[in-house]
C-alpha positions in Angstrom: 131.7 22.9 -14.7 128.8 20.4 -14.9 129.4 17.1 -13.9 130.2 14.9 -17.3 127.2 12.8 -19.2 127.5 9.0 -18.1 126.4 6.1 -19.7 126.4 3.9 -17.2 123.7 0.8 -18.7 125.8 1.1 -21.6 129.1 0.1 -20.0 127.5 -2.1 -18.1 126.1 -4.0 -21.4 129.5 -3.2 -23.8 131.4 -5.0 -20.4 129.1 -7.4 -20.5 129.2 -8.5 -23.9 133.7 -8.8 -23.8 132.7 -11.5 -21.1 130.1 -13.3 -23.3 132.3 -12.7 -26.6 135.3 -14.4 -24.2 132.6 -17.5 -23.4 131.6 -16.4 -19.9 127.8 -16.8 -19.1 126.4 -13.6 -17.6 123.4 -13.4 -15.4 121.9 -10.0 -14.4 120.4 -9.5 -10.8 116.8 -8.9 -10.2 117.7 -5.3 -8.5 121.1 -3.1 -9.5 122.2 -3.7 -5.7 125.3 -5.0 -5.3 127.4 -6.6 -8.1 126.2 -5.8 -11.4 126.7 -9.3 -12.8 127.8 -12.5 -12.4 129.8 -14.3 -14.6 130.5 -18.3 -14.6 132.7 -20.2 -17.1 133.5 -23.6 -16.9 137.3 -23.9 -17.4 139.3 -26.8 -17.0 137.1 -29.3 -15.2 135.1 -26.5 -12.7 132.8 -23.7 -12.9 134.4 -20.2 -12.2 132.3 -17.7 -10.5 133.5 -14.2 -10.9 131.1 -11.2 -9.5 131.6 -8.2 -11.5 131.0 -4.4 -10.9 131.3 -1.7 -13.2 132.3 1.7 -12.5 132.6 4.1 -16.3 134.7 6.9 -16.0 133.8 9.8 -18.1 136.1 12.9 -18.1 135.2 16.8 -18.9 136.8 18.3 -21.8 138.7 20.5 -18.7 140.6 17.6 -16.9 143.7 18.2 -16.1 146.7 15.5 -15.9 146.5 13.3 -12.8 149.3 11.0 -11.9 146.9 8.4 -10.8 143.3 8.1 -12.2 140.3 5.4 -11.6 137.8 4.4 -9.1 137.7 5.8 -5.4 134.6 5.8 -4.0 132.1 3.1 -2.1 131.4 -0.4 -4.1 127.8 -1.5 -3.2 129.7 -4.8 -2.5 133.1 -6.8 -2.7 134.2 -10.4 -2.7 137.7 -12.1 -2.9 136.9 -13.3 -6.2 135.1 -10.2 -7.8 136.3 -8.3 -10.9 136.2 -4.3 -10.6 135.7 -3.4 -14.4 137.0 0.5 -15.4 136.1 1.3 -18.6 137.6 4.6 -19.7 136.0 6.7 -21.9 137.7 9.9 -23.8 135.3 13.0 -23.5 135.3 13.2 -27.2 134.2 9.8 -27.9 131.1 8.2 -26.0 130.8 5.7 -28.3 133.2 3.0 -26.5 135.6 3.0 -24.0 138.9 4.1 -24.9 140.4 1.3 -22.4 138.9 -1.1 -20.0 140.4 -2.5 -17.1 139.8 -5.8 -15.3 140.9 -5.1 -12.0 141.2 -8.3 -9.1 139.6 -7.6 -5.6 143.5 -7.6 -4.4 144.4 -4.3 -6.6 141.3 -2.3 -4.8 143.0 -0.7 -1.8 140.5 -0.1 1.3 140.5 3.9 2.6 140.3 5.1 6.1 136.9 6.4 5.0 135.6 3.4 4.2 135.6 3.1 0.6 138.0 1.5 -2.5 140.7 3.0 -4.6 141.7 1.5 -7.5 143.9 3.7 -9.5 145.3 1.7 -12.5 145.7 4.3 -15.1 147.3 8.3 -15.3 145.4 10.9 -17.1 147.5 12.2 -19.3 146.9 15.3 -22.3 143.1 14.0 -22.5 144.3 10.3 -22.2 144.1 7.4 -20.0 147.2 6.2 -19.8 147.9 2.3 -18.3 150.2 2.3 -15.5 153.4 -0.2 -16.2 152.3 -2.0 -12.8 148.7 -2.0 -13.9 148.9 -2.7 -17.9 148.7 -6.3 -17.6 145.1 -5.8 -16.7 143.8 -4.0 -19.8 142.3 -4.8 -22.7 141.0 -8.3 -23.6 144.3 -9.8 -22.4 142.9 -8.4 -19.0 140.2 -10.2 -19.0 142.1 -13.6 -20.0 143.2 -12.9 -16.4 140.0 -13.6 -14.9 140.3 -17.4 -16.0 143.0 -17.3 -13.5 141.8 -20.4 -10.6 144.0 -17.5 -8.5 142.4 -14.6 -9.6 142.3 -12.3 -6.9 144.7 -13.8 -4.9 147.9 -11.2 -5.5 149.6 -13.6 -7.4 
């Protein structure tokens, strides 16, 4: 089965207008290495800085249920403070995510290979499903979150 369309510019730029709709400033990089922006909000007497990556999944019409679905793979780079954004799309609507999750540096769990896995959803009968540990990250109340001064942190 052929690997599923992405949209990956457009999650990038749905993503980054939540952040701007939520009063975050968001400043693209000259070159897509690394984060894919950086957002800054002042809040409560300082300016947060929050790097952000992106990472859209896109299921086939063929997945099957999977007890633990997100990201695992390599992140071009991470930071304590960074946001890992998951939007999850349904295969039969590519016109917005179907969830999105704001995930803290702490929740992205380093392989023996090298890479990240961050699993905060199930896939369930076509679905992404939150996870109860996870759910607090989704949806606009997820990215409340970020305003946390210890976002990140585990806390």
């Amino acid at each position: 089965m052929p690997a599923p369309a992405t949209r990956d510019y457009f999650a990038e730029l749905y993503v980054a207008a939540l952040f701007g709709d939520a009063g975050w400033s968001v400043y693209f990089p000259k070159r897509d290495v690394g984060f894919d922006f950086i957002a800054t909000k002042p809040v409560v007497g300082q300016v947060l800085i929050r790097p952000v990556q992106i990472k859209g999944l896109y299921p086939t019409v063929g997945k099957k249920d999977k007890a633990t679905y997100g990201f695992k793979g390599e992140l071009t780079a991470l930071h304590d403070s960074m946001v890992l954004v998951l939007p999850y799309f349904h295969s039969a609507n590519a016109h917005a995510p179907e969830h999105i999750a704001f995930m803290p540096r702490d929740q992205c769990k380093l392989t023996v290979s090298g890479g990240v896995r961050c699993v905060p959803a199930v896939f369930s009968s076509g679905h992404a499903v939150p996870r109860r540990d996870s759910a607090r990250y989704f949806g606009l109340s997820g990215l409340a979150l970020i305003e946390a001064a210890n976002w990140g942190s585990g806390a």
